[in-house]
C-alpha positions in Angstrom: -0.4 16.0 20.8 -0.3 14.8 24.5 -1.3 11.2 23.4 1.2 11.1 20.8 4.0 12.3 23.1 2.9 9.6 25.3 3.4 7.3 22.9 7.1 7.8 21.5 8.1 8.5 25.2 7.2 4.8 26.5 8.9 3.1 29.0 11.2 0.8 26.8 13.4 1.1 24.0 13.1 3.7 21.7 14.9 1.8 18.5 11.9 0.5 17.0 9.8 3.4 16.8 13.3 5.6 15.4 13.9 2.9 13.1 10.3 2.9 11.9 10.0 6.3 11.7 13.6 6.4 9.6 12.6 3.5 7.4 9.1 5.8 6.5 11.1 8.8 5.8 13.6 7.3 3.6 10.7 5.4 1.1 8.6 9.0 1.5 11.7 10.4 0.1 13.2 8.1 -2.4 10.8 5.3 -2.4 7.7 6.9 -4.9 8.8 5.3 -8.3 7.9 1.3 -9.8 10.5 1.6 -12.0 13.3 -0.4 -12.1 15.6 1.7 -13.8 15.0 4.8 -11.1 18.4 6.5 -9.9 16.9 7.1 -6.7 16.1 3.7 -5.6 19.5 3.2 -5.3 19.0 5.7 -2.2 16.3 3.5 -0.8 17.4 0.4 -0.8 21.1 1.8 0.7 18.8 3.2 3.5 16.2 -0.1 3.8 19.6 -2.0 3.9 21.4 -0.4 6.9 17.9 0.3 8.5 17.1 -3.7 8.3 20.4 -4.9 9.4 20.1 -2.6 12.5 16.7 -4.1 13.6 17.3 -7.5 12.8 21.1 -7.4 15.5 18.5 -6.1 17.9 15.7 -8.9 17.3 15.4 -12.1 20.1 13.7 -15.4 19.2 10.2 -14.2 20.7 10.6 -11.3 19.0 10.5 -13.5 15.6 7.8 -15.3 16.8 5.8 -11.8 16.4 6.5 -12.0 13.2 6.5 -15.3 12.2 3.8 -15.2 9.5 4.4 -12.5 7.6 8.2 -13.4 7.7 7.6 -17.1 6.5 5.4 -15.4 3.4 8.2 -12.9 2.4 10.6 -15.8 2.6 8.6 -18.3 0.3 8.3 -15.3 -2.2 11.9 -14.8 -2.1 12.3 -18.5 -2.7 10.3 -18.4 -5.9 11.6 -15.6 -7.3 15.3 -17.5 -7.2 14.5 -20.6 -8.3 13.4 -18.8 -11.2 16.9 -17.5 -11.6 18.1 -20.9 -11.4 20.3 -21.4 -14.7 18.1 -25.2 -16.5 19.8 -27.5 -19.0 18.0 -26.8 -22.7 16.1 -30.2 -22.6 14.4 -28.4 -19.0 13.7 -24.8 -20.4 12.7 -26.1 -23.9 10.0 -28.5 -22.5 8.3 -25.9 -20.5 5.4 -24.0 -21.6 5.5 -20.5 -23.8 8.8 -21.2 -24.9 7.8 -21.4 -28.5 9.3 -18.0 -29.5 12.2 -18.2 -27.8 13.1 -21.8 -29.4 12.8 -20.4 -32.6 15.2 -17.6 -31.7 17.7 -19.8 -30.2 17.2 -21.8 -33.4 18.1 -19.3 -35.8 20.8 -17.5 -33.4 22.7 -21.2 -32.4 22.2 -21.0 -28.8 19.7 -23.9 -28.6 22.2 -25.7 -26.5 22.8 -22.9 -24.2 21.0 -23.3 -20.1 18.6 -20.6 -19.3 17.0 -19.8 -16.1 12.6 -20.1 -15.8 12.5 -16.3 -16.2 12.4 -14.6 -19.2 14.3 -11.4 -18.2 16.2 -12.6 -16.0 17.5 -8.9 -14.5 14.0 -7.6 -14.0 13.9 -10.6 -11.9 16.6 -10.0 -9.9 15.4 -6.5 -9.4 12.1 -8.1 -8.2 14.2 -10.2 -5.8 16.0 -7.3 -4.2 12.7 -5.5 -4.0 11.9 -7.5 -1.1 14.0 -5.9 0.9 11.3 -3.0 1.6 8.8 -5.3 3.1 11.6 -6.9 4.8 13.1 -4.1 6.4 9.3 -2.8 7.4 8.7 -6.7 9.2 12.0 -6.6 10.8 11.1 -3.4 12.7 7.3 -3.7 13.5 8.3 -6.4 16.6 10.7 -3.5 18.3 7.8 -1.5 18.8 6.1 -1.6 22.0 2.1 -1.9 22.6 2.0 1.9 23.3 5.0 2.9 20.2 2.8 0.3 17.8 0.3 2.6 18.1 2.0 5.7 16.6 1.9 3.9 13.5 -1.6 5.9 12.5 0.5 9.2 13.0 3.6 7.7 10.7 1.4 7.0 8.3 -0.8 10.7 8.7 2.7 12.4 8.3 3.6 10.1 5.4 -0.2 11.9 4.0 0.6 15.4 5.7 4.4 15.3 3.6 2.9 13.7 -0.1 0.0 16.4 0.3 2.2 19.4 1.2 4.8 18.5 -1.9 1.5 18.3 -4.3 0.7 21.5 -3.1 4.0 22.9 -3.9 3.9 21.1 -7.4 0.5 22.7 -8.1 1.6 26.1 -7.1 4.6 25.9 -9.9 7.2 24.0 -7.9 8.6 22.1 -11.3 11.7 20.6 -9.6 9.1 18.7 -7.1 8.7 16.2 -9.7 11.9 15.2 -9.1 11.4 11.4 -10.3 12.5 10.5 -14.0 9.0 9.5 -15.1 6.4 11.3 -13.2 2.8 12.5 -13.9 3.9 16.1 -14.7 1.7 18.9 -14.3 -0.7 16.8 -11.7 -0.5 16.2 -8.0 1.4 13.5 -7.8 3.4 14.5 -4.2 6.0 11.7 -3.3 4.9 9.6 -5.9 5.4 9.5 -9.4 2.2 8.2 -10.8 -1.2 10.3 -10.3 -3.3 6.4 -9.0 -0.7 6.1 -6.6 -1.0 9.3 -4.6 -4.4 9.1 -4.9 -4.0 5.3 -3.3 -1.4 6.6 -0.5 -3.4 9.4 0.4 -7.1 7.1 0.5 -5.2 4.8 2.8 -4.4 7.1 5.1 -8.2 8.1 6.0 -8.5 5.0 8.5 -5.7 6.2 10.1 -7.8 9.5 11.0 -10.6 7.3 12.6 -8.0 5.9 14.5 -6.5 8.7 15.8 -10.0 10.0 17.0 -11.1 6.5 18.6 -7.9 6.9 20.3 -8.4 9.9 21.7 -11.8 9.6 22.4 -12.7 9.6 26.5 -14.9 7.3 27.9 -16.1 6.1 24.5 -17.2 9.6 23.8 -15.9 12.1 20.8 -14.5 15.5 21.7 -16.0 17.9 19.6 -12.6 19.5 19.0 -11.1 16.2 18.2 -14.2 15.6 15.6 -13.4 19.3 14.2 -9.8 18.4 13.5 -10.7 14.9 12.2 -13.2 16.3 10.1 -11.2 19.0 8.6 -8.0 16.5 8.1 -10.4 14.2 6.1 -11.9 17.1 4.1 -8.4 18.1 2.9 -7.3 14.5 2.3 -10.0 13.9 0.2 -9.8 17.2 -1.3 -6.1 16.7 -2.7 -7.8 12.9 -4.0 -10.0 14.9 -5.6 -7.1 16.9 -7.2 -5.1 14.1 -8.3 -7.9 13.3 -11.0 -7.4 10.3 -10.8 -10.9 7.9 -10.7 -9.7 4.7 -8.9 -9.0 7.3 -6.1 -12.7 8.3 -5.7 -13.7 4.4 -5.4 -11.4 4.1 -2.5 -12.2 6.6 -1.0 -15.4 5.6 -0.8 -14.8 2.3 0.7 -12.5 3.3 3.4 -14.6 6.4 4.3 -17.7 3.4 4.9 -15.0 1.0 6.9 -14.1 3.9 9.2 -17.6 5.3 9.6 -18.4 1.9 10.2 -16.0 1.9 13.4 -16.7 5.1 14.5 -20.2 5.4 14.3 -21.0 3.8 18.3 -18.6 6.3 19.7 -20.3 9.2 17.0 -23.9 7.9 17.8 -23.1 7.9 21.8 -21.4 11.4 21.5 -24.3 12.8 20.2 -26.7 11.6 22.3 -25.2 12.4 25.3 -24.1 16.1 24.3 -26.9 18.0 24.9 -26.7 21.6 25.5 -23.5 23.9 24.8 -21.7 20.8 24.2 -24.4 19.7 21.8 -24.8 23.4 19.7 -20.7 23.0 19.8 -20.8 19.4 17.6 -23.6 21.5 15.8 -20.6 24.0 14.9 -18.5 21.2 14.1 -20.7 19.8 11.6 -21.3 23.2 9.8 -17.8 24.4 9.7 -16.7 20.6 8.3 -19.2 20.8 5.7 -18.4 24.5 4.8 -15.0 23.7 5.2 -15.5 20.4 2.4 -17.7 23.1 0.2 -14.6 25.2 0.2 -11.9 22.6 -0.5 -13.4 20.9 -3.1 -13.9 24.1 -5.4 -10.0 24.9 -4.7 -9.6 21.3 -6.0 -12.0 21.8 -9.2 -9.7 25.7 -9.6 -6.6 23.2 -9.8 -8.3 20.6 -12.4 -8.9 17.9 -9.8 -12.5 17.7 -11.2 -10.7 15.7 -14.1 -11.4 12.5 -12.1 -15.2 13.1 -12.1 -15.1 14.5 -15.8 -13.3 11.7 -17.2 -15.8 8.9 -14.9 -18.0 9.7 -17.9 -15.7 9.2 -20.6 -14.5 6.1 -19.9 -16.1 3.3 -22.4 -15.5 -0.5 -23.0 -13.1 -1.0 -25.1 -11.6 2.4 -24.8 -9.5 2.3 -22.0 -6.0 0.3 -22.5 -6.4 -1.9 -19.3 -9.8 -3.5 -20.7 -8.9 -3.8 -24.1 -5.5 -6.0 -22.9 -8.1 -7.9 -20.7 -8.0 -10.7 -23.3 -4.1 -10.6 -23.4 -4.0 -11.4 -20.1 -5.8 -14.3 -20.2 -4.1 -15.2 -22.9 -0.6 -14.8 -21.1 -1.9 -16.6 -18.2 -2.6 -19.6 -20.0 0.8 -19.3 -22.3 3.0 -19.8 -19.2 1.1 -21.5 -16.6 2.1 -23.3 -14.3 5.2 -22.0 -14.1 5.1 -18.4 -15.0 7.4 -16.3 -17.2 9.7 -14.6 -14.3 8.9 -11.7 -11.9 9.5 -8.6 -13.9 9.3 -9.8 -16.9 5.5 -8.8 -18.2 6.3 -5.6 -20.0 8.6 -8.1 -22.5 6.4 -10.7 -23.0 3.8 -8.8 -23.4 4.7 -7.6 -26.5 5.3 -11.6 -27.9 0.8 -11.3 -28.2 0.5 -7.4 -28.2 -1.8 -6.5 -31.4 -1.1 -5.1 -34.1 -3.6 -1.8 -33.1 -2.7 -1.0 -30.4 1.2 -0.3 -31.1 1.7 3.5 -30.4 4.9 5.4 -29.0 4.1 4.5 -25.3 4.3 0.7 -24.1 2.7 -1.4 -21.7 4.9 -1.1 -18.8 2.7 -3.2 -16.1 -0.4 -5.6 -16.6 -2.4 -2.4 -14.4 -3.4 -5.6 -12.5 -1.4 -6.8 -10.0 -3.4 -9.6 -9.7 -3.3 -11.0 -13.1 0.5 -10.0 -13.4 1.4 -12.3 -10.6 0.2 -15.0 -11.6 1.2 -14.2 -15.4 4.6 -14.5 -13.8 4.5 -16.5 -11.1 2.1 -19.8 -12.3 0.6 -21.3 -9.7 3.1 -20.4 -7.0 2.1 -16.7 -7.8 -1.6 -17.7 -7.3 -1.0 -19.1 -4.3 0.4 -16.2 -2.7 -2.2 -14.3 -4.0 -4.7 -16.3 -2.4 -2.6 -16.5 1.0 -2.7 -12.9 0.7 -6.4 -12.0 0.5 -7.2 -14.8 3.5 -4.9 -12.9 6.0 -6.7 -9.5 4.3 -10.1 -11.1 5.0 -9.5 -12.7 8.5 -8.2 -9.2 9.4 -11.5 -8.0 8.0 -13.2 -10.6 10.2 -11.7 -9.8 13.5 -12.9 -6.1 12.8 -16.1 -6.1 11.8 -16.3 -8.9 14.4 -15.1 -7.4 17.6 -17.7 -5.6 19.8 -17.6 -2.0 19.3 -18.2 -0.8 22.6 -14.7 -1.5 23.9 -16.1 -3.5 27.1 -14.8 -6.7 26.1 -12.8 -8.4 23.7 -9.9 -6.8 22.1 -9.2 -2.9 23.8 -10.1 0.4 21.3 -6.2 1.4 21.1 -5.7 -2.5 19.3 -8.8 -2.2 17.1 -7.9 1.4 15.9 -4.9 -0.2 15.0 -6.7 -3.4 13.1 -8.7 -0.9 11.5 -5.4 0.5 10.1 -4.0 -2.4 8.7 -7.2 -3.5 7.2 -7.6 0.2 5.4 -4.4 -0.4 3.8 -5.3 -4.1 3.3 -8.8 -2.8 0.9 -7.3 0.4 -0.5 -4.1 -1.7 -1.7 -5.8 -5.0 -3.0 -8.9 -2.6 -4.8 -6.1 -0.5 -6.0 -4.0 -3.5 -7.6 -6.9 -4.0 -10.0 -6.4 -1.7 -11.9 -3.0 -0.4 -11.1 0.6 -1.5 -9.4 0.8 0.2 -5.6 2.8 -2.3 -4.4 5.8 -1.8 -7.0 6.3 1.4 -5.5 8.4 1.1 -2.0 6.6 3.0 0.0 3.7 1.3 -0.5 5.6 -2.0 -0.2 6.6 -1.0 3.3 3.1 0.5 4.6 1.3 -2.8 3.7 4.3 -5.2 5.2 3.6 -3.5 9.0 0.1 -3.7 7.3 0.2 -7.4 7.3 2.4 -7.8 10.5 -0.6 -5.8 12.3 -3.0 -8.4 10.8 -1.0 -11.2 12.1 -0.2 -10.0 15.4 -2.0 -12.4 18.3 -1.5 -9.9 20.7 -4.0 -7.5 19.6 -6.8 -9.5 20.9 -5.1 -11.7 23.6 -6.7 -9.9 26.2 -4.7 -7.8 28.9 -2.4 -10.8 29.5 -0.6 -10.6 26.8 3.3 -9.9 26.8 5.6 -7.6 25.0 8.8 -8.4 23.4 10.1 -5.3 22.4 13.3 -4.1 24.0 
């Protein structure tokens, strides 16, 4: 708690780190739901508004320069998304690929002659356009921060965790008007967000920001055995309530990030135990027990409340039978149809059904490609792909300078920047492994954790040595 005062009590400016921790709370609140049709993103993107306005007055040019990167990417999507609004004589739109159905309409209804933008819906576009004001907002505040208020950003996004967990908890123990979004997972525990893979995502993501806490706090390069009971007992109860979400995407990540972050932390683990012999040894002794006990325990509450569903249902999954492989070919398919210039952002669940078969029409539809991957490039053509591909390089250099860094903290970048790194590249893995099979980032709060994810990733200064300057004011 002492470190964490420390932090928010710096020595400069304060706006950042109220603006950050105002942005979280508004998209914790409001910002839970992909849907574009939502009532309470209205309330989100009011807040994200006034929130980014007041960070950007505040910004200088060196403070943009911070930013630079991430900024520049968020700009050129914003740029493709309007041309595709961009109103095209018919002799344009008719020439361009997938427009088959569409001319035949505009045939038979006499509106051949009439200009039409790139995308195909047009409004869902537009919503996609405006939905870039999240990760705006999130980039405008990350350069306010100063090096010790950047690295509070593990404990925004553990309270982000603490608040999603203790609503599922709530929901689980009966609390029906917790599921306050229109369309929500009912009777699982989905916590801020409205869709079971989604919780399960937010709360995986936030496990790297536990190992960063304890590297943090850890003295000398050495683990307190009460830090490493509280670390251990957060994780157990993070995982627990993944566990309880049933949902089996969650497991994988967790999983992976669990490795990164024992990856990490294991020098400072394997140093700690070596050197605590004695009563400080028997006491990580304890520690160890009590987590394990403490993981026994948590995980049978989970299996009381049905969160076993996500290891039952591992085994019942079966090629072919699951919706997001059997569409796997329709993908492909749409890929092709409108490449290179995409149908619109927004615009899959429409064109989808232009090539949906005939056996698989039911009552629901196919709201989102449940690969983000795929979907962006379905609608974006080529300028789509290349994001995507910009995307995973900054993800994988970020990787890079992690893994790469020496782990003993005596040269190179400090512990406090790589617990920070490790961060950003835990929401980098869980939100990219995620997107194939699901749509994190269509949910704001997602949007906004992996924007300050990818201004962390692009920040120079956290391995520029101890001569490195701060802009924040």
């Amino acid at each position: 708690m002492n470190q964490l005062v420390k932090t928010v009590a710096g020595p400069q400016s304060r706006l950042g780190l109220i603006l950050l921790c105002c942005l979280m709370a508004v998209l914790a609140i409001f910002g839970g739901s992909s849907r574009m049709d939502e009532p309470l993103l209205l309330f989100a993107r009011f807040g994200v508004i006034v929130i980014g306005c007041i960070a950007f007055v505040n910004l200088d040019r060196a403070a943009f320069r911070i930013i630079r990167t991430p900024l520049l990417f968020l700009l050129a999507f914003a740029v493709i998304i309007a041309v595709q609004l961009i109103p095209l004589p018919p002799s344009v739109w008719q020439a361009r690929p997938g427009m088959e159905e569409l001319i035949a309409i505009s045939r038979l209804a006499g509106t051949l002659d009439v200009w039409r933008p790139l995308s195909l819906d047009p409004m869902a576009t537009l919503n996609s356009l405006m939905s870039l004001l999240v990760p705006l907002a999130a980039i405008l505040c990350y350069p306010l921060l100063s090096d010790q208020q950047r690295s509070a950003f593990p404990y925004i996004l553990l309270a982000v965790a603490a608040f999603s967990i203790a609503v599922a908890g709530l929901q689980v123990g009966g609390a029906n008007q917790l599921y306050y979004y229109r369309i929500i997972n009912k009777g699982v525990a989905t916590g801020i967000m409205a869709n079971r893979n989604h919780q399960a995502m937010l709360l995986a993501s936030s496990i790297p920001a536990i190992a960063a806490v304890l590297l943090n706090r850890s003295r000398g390069s050495l683990i307190d055995s009460r830090d490493l009971l509280f670390a251990g007992l957060t994780l157990v109860v993070v995982i627990g309530m993944v566990v309880a979400t049933g949902s089996r995407a969650g497991l994988l990540l967790v999983l992976v990030v669990v490795g990164l972050s024992g990856y990490v932390l294991w020098p400072a683990f394997a140093r700690s135990a070596g050197r605590n012999g004695g009563p400080e040894g028997s006491r990580w002794r304890n520690v160890l027990a009590g987590t394990g006990l403490a993981a026994v325990f948590v995980l049978i509450i989970a299996a009381m409340g049905g969160g076993m569903n996500s290891f039952s249902r591992l085994g019942e999954v079966e090629v072919g039978g699951d919706q997001r492989v059997e569409v796997i070919p329709q993908l492909i398919e749409l890929v092709q149809k409108f490449f290179p210039f995409g149908s619109g952002f927004g615009s899959f669940p429409w064109v989808f059904q232009i090539i949906e078969p005939d056996n698989q029409l039911n009552t629901a539809y196919f709201n989102n490609a449940h690969n983000d991957f795929a979907q962006i490039i379905i609608e974006g053509g080529v300028l789509g792909a290349a994001l995507v591909v910009f995307a995973l390089f900054i993800g994988a250099k970020g990787m890079w300078r992690l893994i790469a860094a020496p782990r003993n903290g005596s040269r190179g970048m400090s512990g406090r920047d790589r617990s920070l790194i490790l961060v950003g590249v835990g929401l980098f893995l869980a939100t990219a492994i995620a997107s194939l099979f699901d749509y994190p980032l269509r949910t704001p709060v997602v949007a906004g954790l992996a924007a300050l994810a990818g201004c962390i990733l692009c920040d120079w200064r956290l391995n520029a040595g101890p001569a490195r300057h701060d802009v924040a004011r």
